[in-house]
C-alpha positions in Angstrom: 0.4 -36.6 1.1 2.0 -33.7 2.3 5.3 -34.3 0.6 2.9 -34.9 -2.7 1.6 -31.8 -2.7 4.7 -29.2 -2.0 6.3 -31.0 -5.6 2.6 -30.1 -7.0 3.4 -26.5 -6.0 6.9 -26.1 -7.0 6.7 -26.3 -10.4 9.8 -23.8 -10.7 12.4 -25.8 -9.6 12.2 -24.6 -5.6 12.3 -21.1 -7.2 9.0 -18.3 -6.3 6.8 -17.9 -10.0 7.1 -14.3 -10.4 4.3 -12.5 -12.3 3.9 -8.9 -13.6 0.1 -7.3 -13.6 0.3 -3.4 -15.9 -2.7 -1.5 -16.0 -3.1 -0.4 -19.4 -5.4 2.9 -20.3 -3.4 5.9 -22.8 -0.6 4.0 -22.4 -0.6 2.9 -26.1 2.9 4.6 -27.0 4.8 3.4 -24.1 3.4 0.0 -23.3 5.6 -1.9 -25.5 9.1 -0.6 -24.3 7.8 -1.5 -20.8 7.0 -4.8 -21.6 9.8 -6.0 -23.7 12.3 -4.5 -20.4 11.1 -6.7 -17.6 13.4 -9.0 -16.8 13.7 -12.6 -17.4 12.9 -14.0 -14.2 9.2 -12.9 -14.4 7.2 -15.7 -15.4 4.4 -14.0 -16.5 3.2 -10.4 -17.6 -0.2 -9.5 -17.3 -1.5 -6.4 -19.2 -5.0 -4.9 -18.1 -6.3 -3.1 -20.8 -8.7 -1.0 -18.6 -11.3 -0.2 -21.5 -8.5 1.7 -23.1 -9.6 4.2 -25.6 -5.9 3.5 -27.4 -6.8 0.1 -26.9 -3.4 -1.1 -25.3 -4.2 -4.0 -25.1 -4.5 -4.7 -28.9 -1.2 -3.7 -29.2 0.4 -6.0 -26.5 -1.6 -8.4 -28.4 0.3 -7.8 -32.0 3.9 -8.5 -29.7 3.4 -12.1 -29.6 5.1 -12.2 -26.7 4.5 -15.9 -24.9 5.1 -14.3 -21.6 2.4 -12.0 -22.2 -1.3 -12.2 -21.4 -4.3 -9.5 -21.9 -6.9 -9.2 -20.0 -9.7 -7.1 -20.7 -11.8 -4.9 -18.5 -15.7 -4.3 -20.2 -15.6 -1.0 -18.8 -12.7 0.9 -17.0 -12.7 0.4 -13.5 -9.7 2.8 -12.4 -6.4 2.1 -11.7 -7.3 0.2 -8.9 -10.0 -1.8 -10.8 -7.3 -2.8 -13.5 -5.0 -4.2 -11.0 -7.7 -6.1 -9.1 -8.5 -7.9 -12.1 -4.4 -9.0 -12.8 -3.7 -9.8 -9.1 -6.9 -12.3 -9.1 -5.6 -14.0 -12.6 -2.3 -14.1 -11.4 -3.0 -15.9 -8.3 -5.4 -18.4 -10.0 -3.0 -19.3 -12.0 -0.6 -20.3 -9.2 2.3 -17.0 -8.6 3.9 -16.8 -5.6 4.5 -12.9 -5.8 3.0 -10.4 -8.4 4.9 -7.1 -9.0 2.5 -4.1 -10.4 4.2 -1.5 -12.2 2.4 1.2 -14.3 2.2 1.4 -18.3 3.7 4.7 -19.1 7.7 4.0 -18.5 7.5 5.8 -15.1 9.0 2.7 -13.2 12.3 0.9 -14.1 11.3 -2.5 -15.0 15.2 -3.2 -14.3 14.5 -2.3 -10.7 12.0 -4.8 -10.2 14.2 -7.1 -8.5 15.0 -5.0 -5.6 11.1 -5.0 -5.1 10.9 -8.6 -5.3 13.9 -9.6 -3.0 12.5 -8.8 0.6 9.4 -11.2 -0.3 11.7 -14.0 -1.5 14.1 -13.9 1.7 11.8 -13.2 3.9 11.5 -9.8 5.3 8.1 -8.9 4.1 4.8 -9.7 2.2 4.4 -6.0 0.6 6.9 -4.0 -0.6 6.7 -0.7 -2.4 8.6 2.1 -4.1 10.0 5.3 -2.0 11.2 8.0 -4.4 12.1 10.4 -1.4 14.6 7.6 -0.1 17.8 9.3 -1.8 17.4 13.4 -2.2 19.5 13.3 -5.1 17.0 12.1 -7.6 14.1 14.5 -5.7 15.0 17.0 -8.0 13.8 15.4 -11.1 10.2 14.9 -9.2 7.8 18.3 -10.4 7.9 20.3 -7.0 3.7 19.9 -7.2 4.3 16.4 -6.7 6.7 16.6 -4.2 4.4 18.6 -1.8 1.0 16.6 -2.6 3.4 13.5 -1.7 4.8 14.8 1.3 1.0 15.6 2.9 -0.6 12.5 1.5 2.5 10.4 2.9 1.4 11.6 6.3 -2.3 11.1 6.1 -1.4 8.0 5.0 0.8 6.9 8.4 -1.9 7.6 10.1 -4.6 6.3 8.3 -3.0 2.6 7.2 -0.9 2.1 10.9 2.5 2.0 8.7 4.5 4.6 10.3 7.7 3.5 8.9 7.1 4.1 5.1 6.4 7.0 2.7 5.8 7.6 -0.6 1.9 5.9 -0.6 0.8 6.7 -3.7 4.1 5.2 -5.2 2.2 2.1 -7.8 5.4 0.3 -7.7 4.5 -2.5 -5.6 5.1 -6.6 -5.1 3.2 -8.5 -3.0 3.4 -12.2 -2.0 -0.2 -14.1 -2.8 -0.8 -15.4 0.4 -1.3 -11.7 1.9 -3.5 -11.0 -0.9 -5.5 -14.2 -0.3 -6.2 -12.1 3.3 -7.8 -9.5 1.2 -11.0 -8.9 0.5 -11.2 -7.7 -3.0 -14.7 -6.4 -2.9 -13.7 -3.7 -0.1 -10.5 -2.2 -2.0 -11.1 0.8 -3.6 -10.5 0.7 -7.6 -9.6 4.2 -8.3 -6.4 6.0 -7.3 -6.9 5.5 -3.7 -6.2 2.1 -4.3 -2.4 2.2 -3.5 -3.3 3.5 -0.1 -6.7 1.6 0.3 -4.7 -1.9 0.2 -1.9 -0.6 2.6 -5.0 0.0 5.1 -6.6 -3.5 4.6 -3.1 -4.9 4.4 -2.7 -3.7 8.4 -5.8 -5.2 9.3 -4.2 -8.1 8.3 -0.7 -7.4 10.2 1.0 -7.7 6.8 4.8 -7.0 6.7 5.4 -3.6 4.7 8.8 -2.5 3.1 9.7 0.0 1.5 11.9 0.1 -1.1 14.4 2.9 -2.4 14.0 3.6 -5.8 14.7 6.8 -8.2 11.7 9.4 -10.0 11.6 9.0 -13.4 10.6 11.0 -16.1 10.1 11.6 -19.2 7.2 12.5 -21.7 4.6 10.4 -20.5 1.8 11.9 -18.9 0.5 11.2 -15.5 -4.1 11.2 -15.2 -3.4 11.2 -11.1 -3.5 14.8 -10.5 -2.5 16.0 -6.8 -4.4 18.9 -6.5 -7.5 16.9 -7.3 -7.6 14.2 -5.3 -6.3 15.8 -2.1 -9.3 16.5 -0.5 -10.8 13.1 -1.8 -8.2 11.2 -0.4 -8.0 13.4 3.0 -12.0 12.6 3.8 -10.7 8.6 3.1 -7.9 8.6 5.1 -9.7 10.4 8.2 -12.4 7.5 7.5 -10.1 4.4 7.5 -7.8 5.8 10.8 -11.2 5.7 12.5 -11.8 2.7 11.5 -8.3 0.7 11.7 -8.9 2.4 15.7 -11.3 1.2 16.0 -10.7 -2.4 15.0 -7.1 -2.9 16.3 -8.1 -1.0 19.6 -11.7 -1.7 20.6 -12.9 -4.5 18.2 -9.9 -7.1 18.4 -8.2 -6.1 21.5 -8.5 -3.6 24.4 -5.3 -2.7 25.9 -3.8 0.3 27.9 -3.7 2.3 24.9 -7.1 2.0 24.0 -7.6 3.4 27.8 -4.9 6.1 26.9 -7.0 7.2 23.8 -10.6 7.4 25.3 -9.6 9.6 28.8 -6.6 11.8 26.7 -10.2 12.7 23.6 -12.4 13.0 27.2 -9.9 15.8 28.8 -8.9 17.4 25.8 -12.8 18.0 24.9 -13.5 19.0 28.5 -10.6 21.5 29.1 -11.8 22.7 25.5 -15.4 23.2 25.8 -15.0 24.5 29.6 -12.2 27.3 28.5 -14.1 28.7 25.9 -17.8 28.9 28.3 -15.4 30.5 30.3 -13.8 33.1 27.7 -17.2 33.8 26.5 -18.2 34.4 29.8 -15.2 36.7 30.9 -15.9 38.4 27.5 -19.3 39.1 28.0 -19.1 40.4 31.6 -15.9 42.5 30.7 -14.1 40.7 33.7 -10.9 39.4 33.7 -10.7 35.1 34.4 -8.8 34.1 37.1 -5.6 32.0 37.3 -7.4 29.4 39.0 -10.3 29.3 35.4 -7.3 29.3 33.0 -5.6 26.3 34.9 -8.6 24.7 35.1 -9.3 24.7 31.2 -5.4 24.1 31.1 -5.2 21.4 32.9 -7.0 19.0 31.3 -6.1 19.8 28.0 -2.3 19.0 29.0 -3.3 15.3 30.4 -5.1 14.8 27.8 -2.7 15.5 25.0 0.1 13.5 27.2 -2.2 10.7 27.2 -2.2 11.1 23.3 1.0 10.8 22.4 1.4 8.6 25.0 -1.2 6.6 22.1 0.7 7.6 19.6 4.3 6.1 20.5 2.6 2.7 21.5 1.0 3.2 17.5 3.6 4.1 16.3 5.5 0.7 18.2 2.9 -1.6 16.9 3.8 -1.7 12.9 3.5 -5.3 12.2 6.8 -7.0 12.0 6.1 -10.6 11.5 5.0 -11.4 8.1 1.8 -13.1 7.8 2.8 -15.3 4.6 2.0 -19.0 4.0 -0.8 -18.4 6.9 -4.4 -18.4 6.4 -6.1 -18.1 2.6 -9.4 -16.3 1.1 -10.4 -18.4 -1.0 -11.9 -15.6 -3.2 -8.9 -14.9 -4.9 -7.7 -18.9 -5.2 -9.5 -21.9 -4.0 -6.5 -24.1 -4.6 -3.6 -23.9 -2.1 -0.6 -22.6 -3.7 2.7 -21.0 -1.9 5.9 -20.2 -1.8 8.5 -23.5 -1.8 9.4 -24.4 1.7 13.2 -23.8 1.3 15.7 -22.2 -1.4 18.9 -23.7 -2.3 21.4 -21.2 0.0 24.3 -22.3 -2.5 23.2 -20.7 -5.3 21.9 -17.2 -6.0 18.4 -17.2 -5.8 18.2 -14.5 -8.6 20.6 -16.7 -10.7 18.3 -19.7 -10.3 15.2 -17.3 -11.3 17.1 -15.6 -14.6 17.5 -19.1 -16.0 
């Protein structure tokens, strides 16, 4: 039975069924190129016409591509929203791992395969773009960008658990359908928090992240995620889901000496805090000058306690899941059928050869 069902699954030839999801919305005049670069080893493209007001999706439609299918959105749900909708047609329809890449040209669709690669040999179940990997190609990134980047990368380490990646709002993603069937799709937030948002629920899970060098590009196209916006948007939502991946990794599904290290280094820092400044107000009020002994006292505490949280920190910091959770566990809201990667790959032959043909 077994044996019957892993040749129902591998209808490739032993080779992963690749899929493409692009969001679609003002993305009429660049759509096209972007879809007629992807490379030949993608099974399937997936457009998301995201109640476009160019309607995008119309003109995929007029391509005739037989790679190519549209979906439409009755109203636009966001960024987020758009892919939501590909991912959960490209799993039902049985991919092993679905790139997203943007509408506007932004993202070399001639990359893709170095996105793809660490899911097919193993090394992880999400992998994602990092335009800060090489500091050559910096340069051609707006310098507005480059600083909204850099303070929204390190929200996002804390907020998500991932402490070894960068570049979070980078949409250039893959991600293997088994780690999405861990997902709930419901939760995910469908605007332009969802690049982050998933990278959060994805540690919950103690999905594998990667991330992936890859150049900026660009050219005429026009980006509608402004930095200066969002930042304070996305700042409230990362404080919120570091409390609450804490919370669940450190009180909820475990208890360890870190969790210990955490509640007495907060304790001491918020009673050498509130005891040093009774005691400056005090000294400031009576015009007399605080003793050694007061100053060590508020001193003291505050010291432990902020040893104890980096000593929190590190063992975070240590803790970025390194064992890939693929082929594991489904949600059966994005698939009720049980579909997954082949079991083994031919070692000699090129698994990108034996995808291209």
């Amino acid at each position: 039975m077994e044996e019957a069902n892993d040749q129902k699954r591998d209808t490739h030839g032993g080779s992963p069924s690749i899929a493409v999801v692009i969001p679609a919305y003002k993305v009429a005049a660049h759509v096209e190129d972007v879809v007629r670069t992807v490379p030949a080893f993608v099974r399937h493209i997936y457009i998301v016409d995201d109640a476009c007001p160019e309607q995008s999706g119309a003109v995929v439609e007029a391509m005739a591509d037989p790679r190519v299918s549209v979906v439409f959105n009755g109203r636009n749900r966001g960024v987020g929203g758009a892919v939501l909708a590909g991912y959960a047609t490209a799993v039902g329809d049985g991919h092993d791992i679905i790139v997203k890449i943007d509408g506007d040209g932004q993202m070399d669709p001639l990359k893709m395969w170095d996105i793809v690669e660490p899911i097919i040999e193993g090394e992880a179940d999400y992998t994602k773009g990092n335009r800060f990997y090489d500091l050559t190609y910096i340069g051609n990134m707006p310098r507005m960008r480059i600083a909204g980047n850099a303070a929204l990368s390190f929200l996002a380490k804390a907020s998500t658990g991932y402490w070894d990646i960068l570049d979070p709002t980078n949409g250039y993603t893959a991600i293997h359908a088994d780690a999405l069937r861990r997902l709930n799709a419901r939760k995910i937030s469908e605007r332009y928090f969802f690049e982050t948002d998933i990278l959060f629920r994805l540690n919950l899970a103690r999905a594998v992240v990667v991330d992936v060098p890859l150049d900026a590009r660009y050219g005429d196209e026009v980006s509608n995620l402004k930095i200066s916006r969002v930042i304070g948007e996305f700042a409230f939502k990362h404080a919120r889901n570091a409390m609450k991946r804490v919370f669940y990794n450190y009180f909820l599904r475990d208890f360890t000496i870190a969790s210990v290290e955490l509640v007495a280094g907060l304790i001491l820092v918020a009673v050498g805090t509130v005891f040093g400044a009774v005691s400056w107000a005090h000294s400031f009020a009576s015009g007399a000058a605080t003793s050694a002994g007061t100053v060590m006292l508020a001193a003291l505490p505050i010291m432990l306690g902020l040893q104890l949280l980096l000593a929190f920190l590190a063992y975070d910091i240590a803790r970025v899941p390194r064992r890939r959770i693929s082929r594991r566990s489904r949600n059966p809201e994005w698939r009720s059928s049980d579909h997954r990667l082949p079991r083994s790959f031919d070692a000699s032959h090129s698994t990108r050869e034996r995808l291209e043909r």
